[in-house]
N, C-alpha and C positions, 0 to 999 in steps of 0.2 A: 255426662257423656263425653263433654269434651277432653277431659283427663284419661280418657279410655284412648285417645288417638294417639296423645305421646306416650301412650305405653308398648304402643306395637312397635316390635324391632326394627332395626332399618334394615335392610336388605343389602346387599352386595350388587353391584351394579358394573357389567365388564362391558358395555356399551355406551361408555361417556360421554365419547366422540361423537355421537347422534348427538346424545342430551346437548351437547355444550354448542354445539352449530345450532339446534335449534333454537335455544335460549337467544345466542347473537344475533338469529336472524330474525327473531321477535323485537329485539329493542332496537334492532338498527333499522327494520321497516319500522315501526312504529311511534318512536320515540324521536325521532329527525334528527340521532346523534351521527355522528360521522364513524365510519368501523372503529376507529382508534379509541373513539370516547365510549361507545358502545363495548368494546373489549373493557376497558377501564373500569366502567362502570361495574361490568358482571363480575370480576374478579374481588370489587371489594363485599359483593355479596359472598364471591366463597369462601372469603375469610369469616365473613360472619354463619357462614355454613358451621367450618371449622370448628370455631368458636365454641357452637354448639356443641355440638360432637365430642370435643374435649370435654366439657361440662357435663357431659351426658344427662342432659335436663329432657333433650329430645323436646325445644322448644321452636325451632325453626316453622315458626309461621308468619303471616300475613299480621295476624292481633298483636303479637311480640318481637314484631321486627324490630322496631323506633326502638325499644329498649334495650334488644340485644345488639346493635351495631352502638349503642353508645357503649357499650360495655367490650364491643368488640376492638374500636377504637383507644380504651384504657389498655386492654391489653398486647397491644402493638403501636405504642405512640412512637416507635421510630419509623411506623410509614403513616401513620393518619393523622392531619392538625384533629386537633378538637375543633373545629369548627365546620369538620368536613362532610358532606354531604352526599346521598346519594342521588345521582341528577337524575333520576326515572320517576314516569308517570306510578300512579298507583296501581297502574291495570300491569303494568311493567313488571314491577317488584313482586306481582301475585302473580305472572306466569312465569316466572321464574323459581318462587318457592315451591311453585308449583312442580316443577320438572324435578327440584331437588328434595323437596321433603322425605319422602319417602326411603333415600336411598343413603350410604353413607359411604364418604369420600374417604374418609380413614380407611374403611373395610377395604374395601374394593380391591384388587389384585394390583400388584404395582404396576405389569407388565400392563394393565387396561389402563389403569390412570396416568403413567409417564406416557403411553404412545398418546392418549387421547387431547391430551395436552401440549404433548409437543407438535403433532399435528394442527390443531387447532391454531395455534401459536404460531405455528412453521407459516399457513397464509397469512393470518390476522395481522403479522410482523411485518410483512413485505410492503402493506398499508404505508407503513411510519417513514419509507422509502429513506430506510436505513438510520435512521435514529438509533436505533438501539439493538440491530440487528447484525449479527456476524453470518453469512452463511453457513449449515450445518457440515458440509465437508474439509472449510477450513478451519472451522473448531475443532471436526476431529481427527484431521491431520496433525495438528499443532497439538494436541494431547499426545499422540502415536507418537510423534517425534521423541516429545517429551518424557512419557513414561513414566506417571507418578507411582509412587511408593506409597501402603497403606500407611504408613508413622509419619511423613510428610506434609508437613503443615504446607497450603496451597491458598493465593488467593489472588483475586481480580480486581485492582484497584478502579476501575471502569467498566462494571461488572453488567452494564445495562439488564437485560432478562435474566442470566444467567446461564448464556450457553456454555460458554467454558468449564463454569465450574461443574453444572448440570454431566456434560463431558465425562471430565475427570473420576466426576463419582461412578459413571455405567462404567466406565476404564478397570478402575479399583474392582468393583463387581465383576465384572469379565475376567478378570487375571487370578482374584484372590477369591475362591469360594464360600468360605466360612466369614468373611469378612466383617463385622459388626457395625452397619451401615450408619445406623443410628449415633455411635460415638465420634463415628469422623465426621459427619457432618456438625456435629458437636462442639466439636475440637478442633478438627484441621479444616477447613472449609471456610473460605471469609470472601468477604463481596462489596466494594463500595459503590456507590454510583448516588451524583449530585440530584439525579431526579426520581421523586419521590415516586409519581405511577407507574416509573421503568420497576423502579424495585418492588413495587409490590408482587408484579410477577414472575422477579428472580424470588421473592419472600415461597410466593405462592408455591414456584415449583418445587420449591426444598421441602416444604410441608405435606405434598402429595409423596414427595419421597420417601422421606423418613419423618415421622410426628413427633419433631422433638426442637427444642429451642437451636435457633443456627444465627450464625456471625454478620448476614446480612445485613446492612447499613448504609442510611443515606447519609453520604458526608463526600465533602469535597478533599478527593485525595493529594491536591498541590497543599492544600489550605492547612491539613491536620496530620492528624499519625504519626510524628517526628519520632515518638517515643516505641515507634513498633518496629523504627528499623534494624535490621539484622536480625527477624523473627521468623522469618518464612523460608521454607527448601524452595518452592516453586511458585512463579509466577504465569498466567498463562491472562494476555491482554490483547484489548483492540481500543486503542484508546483513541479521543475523538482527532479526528483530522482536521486540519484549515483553522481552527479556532485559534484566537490570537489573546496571550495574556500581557495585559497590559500597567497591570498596578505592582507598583514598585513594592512595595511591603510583599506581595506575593512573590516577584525575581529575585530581592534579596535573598529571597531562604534555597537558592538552586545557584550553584556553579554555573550551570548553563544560562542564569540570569542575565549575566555579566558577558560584558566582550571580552573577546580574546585575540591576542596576537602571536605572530608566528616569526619565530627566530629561528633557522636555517629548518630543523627539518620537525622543530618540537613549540608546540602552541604552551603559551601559557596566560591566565585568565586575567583581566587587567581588574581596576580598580573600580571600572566605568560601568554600569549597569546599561543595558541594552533597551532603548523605548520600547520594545515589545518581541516576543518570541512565539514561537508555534508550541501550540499546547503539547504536542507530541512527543516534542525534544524536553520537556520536564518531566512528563513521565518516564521516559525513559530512565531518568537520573531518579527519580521518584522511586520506581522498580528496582534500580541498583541497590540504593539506600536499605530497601526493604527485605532485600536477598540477606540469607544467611553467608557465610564464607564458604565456596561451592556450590551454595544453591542455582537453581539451573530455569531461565526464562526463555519464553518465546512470545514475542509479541509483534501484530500486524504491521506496517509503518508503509507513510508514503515513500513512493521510489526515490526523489528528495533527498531523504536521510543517505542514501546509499553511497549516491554519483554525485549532487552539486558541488562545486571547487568549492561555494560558498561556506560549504558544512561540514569543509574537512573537519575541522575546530570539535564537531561531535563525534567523529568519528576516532578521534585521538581519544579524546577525552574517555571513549565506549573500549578503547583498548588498553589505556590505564588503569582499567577498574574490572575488567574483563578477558575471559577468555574465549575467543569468537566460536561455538562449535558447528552453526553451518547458517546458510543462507539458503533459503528459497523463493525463486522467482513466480509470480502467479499471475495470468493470462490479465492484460487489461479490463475485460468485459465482467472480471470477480464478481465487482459490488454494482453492476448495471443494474441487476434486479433489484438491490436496494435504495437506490439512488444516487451513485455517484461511478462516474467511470476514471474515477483514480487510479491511477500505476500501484500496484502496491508488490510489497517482497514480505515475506518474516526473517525476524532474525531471532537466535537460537544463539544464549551465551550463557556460560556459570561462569559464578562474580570470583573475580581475582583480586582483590585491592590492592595486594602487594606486588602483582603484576609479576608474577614470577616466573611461568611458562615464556619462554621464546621461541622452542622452536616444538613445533606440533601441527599435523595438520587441518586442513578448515576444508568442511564438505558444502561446496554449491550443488542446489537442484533447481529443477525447471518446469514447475504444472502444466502440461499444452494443454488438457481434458479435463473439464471442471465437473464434469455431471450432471452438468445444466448450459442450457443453452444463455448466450449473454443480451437475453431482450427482457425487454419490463419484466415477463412473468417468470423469468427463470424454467423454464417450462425443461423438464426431466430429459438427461439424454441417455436412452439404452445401446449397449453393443451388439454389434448385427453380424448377423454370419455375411460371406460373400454374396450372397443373392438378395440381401439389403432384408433379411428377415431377424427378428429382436432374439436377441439369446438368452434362452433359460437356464439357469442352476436352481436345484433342487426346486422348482415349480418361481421361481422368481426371477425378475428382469435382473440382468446386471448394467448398474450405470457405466457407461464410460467416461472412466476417468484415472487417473495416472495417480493422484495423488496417494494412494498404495503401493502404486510402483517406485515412487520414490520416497515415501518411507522404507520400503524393503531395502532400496541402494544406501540407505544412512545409515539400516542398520547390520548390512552386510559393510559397509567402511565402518563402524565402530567396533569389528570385530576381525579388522584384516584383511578382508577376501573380496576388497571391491576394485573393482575395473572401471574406469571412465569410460560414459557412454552418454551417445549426445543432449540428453537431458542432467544426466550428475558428472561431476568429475571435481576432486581435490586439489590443493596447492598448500604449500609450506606457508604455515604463518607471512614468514617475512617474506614472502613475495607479495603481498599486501602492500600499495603501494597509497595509500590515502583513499580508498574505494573500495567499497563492500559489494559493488554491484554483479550479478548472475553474466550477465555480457560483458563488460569490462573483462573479466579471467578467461573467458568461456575458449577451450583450446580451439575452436571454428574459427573463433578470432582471432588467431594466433598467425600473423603474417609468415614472420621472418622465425630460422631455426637459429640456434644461439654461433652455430659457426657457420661462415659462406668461403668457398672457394674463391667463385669467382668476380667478388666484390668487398663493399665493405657498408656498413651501417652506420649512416648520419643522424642524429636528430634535424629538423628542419630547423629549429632557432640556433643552429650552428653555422646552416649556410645562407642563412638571409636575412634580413632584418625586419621585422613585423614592424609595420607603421603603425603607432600610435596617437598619435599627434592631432589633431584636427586639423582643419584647413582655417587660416587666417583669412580666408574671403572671406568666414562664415561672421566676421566680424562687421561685415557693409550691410546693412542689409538691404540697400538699393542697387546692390552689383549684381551685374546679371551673369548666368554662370549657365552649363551646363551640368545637367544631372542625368549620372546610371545606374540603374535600380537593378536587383538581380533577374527580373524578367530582359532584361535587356542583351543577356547573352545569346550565343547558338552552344549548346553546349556540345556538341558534335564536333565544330570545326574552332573551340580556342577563341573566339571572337566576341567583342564588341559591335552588336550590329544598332545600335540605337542610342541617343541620349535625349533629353528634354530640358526647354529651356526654360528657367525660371528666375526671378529676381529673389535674392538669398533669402528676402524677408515671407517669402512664398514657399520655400523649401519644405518638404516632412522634416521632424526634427530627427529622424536616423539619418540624415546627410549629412556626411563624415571626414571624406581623405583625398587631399589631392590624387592625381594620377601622373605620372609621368610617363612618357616612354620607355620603354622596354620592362615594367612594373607587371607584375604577374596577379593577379586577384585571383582570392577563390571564398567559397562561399563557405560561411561559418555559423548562421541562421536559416530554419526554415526544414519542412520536412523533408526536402530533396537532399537535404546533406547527407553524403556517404551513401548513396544511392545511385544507379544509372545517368539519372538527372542533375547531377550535382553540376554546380554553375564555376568553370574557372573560366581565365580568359588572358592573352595577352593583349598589353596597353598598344595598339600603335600609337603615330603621331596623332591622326585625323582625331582619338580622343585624349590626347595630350590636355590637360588642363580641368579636365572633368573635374567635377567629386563624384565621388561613391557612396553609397550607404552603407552604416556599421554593419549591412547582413555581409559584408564582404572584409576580408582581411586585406591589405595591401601589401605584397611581399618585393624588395625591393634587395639590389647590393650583392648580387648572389658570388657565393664562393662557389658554385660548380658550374658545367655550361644550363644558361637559363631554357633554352631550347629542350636540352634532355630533363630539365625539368620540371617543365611544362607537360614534355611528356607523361613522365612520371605521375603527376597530379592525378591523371584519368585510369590509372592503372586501379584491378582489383584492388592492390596492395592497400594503396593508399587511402581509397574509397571507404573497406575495409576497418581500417583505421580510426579514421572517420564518424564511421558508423560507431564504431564501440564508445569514444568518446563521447558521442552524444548527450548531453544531459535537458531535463525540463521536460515537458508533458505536452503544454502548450502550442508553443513555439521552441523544437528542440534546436539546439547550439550548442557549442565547441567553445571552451574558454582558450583564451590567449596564452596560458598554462599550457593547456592540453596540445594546444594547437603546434607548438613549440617541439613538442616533445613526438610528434608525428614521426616514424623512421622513415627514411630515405635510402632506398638503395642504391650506391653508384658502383655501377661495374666498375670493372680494372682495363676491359677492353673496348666494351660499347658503347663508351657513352658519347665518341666525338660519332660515329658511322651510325645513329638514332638521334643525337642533334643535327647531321646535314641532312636526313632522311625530313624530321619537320619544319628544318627551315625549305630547302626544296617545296615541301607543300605549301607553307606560306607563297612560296614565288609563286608557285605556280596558280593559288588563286587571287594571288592580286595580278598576274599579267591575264589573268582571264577577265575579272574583272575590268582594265583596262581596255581591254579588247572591244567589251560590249560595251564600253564609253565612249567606244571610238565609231561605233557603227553608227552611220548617219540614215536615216531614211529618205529615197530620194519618191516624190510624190508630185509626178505631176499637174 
């Protein structure tokens, strides 16, 4: 009788999504797994679904489990040790064959099994608080961008679940009808990724796809593949952020291993290997390697890569080898939902090696709308008519979010007919100045027009000299000194209104630069920089002799009147300026590069009747000051 039960056909099953939440939510109450391990767990049961099914033994039960998952095991040892186990109870594994026995996963409509799964996945991932998870509208923005081609060999060298590549294939399906799904996942389709239960459900989803052997593999892509490079048209990646590699046999095999130095305006790589690098800045070079000649990448990257002075060095190196085709900026709160509130941009290039293109132009764009709000849950955002009510198309909510808005602008500029508008706007290669960043070009931040009437256009390390130096007290450390911090300004009136006394050996160690008289500070650390609140000040006498903290620059020696400025300092313009320079996450700051290259505008008429204009002010509050030093209280 029992042989009569695998004889019954399996059914087709377009409600997955039920089955597969209920299954998770049987072993995650039951079992005391945590969502992750309980997701884990049920997936290597669907492989041995799979398994089955392929086999067509139609043996998927409770009495032939143990034998078919060792068998299942054989037949995918690039994601299972042979020693691997399924961590569920007995009552576990039987309400689970339970729910799937009957039904077959191969059958089933794809349109039911990819939503049921990607659904299912979509929350169960959010769990991992971003291990392994890209959001689904910067996956498929970054596809759109991109545009793969059915004959397009494609792959993800940090493929975690496989949303990318997953992507790419509904892309192909959407554009080409006839398509032959089963051979490009075959053929063009590949995926690495170092951990082994990530991949099982990039493995998994490619087999609910299409039922046929795919490229999937767990391998560490710094470590291997040398021989694959110049094999792939497209790369589409999010590879991991913050991690730091640190084993010399792994930097040797990467240019970017190595430090580099800069001879007037061209870096080149020394001999000296780097104690440790960000994993991100080797994939990158990793991805270059693997690009065909033309082949064309986009991949997520902290802001970092973009703007820091420290990483021009990659940013040369990524134009030696490349042709930049565009930049986009994406809201900080991205990867909130999945655990990390990182700056992040993509960047979008076909590999050049011979660096031939010089002049062409480079499209910036700007996400404001993610289609999700930026709190743990990611929680969906709809667009609303004027009376705050959700808008329908064809019976469906529409997310708001831009990210098709500005694919539509990249792909009206690859075709001639686009207009700058405040989220996109273009620039000629070589106006590229060492910075890839969406703000650094962005024309809102464009102070100055390239001619003025009625002045002229300074850089600031032309008319002053930045102190660099530290202060030789710092060398007592029983000398008692004064100290001003950048709370210690009014940034209203130019002043120093405070300092604090301390013995050197008691200092914070950001205590930094004498001060002299007539010495102008302004502030180069801190979120207030380039902002309303931005901290400048002139030195009088009464704090002659201070030190200052490195959050402040010390500007000293000036070739123009110091008075106009001073003024100057607090203008848009300059604020402005400022502001685009900005780099870091943390604590943002202005490098001493940057800061140098600040413009200044000096009239041809106003600058002496706006310096007596704020020294006048100056008088005037120090004879007022004086005045209420002078009132005596008389009490009898």
């Amino acid at each position: 009788m029992e042989n009569l039960l695998f004889d019954i056909p399996l059914s087709k099953e377009d409600n997955l999504l039920r089955r597969f939440e209920e299954i998770h939510d049987f072993i995650y109450a039951n079992d005391g797994l945590s969502p992750q391990q309980a997701l884990e767990e049920f997936v290597k049961i669907l492989f041995v679904k799979i398994f089955d099914e392929n086999g067509q033994k139609n043996k998927f039960s409770s009495a032939n489990f143990s034998e078919l998952f060792e068998k299942t095991k054989e037949t995918f040892p690039d994601i299972f040790e042979k020693d691997n186990k399924i961590k569920l109870s007995e009552s576990a594994i039987g309400f689970v064959i339970n729910k799937l026995h009957d039904i077959s996963l191969l059958n089933s409509s794809q349109d039911a099994k990819g939503l049921a799964f990607q659904k299912f996945l979509s929350h169960h991932e959010k769990d991992r608080q971003g291990q392994f998870f890209t959001p689904e509208p910067v996956i498929d923005f970054c596809v759109e961008m991109i545009q793969p081609q059915p004959n397009e060999k494609i792959i993800d060298p940090a493929c975690g679940s496989g949303g990318f590549l997953m992507s790419a294939i509904k892309y192909l399906q959407k554009e080409n009808q006839n398509i032959d799904i089963q051979k490009v996942i075959s053929e063009n389709i590949f995926g690495f990724d170092i951990n082994k239960s990530i991949l099982q459900i990039a493995k998994m989803k490619l087999l609910l796809e299409a039922n046929t052997k795919n490229n999937v593999l767990c391998a560490n892509s710094l470590e291997n593949f040398e021989n694959l490079n110049g094999s792939f048209d497209l790369i589409l990646a999010n590879p991991p952020f913050g991690a730091k590699i640190t084993n010399p046999e792994t930097l040797k095999k990467f240019d970017l291993g190595y430090k580099w130095t800069k001879n007037e305006n061209e870096f080149y790589k020394t001999k000296n290997l780097q104690s440790t690098q960000n994993t991100e800045m080797l994939f990158i070079e990793r991805c270059l390697k693997l690009l065909k000649e033309g082949g064309r990448m986009g991949i997520v990257l902290p802001n970092g890569n973009f703007e820091n002075p420290s990483l021009e060095y990659l940013r040369f190196y990524i134009k030696q080898k490349a042709k930049l085709l565009a930049v986009v900026k994406l809201p900080q709160e991205t990867f909130i939902p999945f655990g990390t509130g990182v700056k992040t941009s993509i960047l979008f290039l076909e590999k050049d090696s011979q660096n031939t293109e010089k002049q062409y132009p480079v499209f910036f764009g700007k996400v404001t709308k993610l289609g999700y709000q930026g709190n743990k849950n990611g929680t969906p955002l709809y667009k609303k008519d004027n009376y705050g009510q959700t808008i329908k198309e064809n019976g469906q909510l529409i997310l708001d979010e831009d990210f098709s808005k500005v694919a539509k602008q990249y792909k009206n500029f690859k075709n001639n007919i686009f207009e700058n508008t405040i989220n996109s706007f273009s620039i000629q290669y070589n106006e590229l100045n060492g910075r890839f960043d969406f703000d650094f070009y962005s024309p809102e931040n464009k102070v100055f027009g390239k001619t003025l009437k009625n002045g002229e256009i300074k850089k600031l390390g032309e008319i002053c000299d930045i102190v660099k130096i530290k202060s030789p007290k710092l060398k007592n450390p029983n000398e008692t000194v004064e100290y001003v911090e950048l709370s210690d300004i009014n940034t209203h009136s130019f002043e120093i209104i405070n300092s604090t006394t301390y013995q050197v050996h008691e200092l914070p160690s950001r205590a930094s630069y004498d001060l002299k008289e007539g010495d102008i500070i302004t502030a180069i650390a801190g979120n207030s920089v380039g902002t309303k609140k931005h901290a400048t000040a002139y030195v009088s006498k009464e704090f002659e002799s201070c030190i200052c903290t490195n959050g402040f620059r010390v500007l000293r020696n000036f070739k123009i009147d110091p008075y106009y400025f001073l003024y100057f300092l607090r203008t848009d313009e300059f604020l402005k300026q400022m502001f685009m320079y900005r780099t870091g996450a943390a604590i943002p700051n202005v490098s001493d590069t940057d800061l140098s290259n600040i413009e200044i505008y000096v009239p041809f008429n106003d600058e002496e009747k706006i310096s007596n204009q704020i020294k006048k002010a100056f008088e005037i509050k120090k004879a007022f000051q004086n005045q209420l030093e002078s009132i005596e209280l008389e009490i009898e």
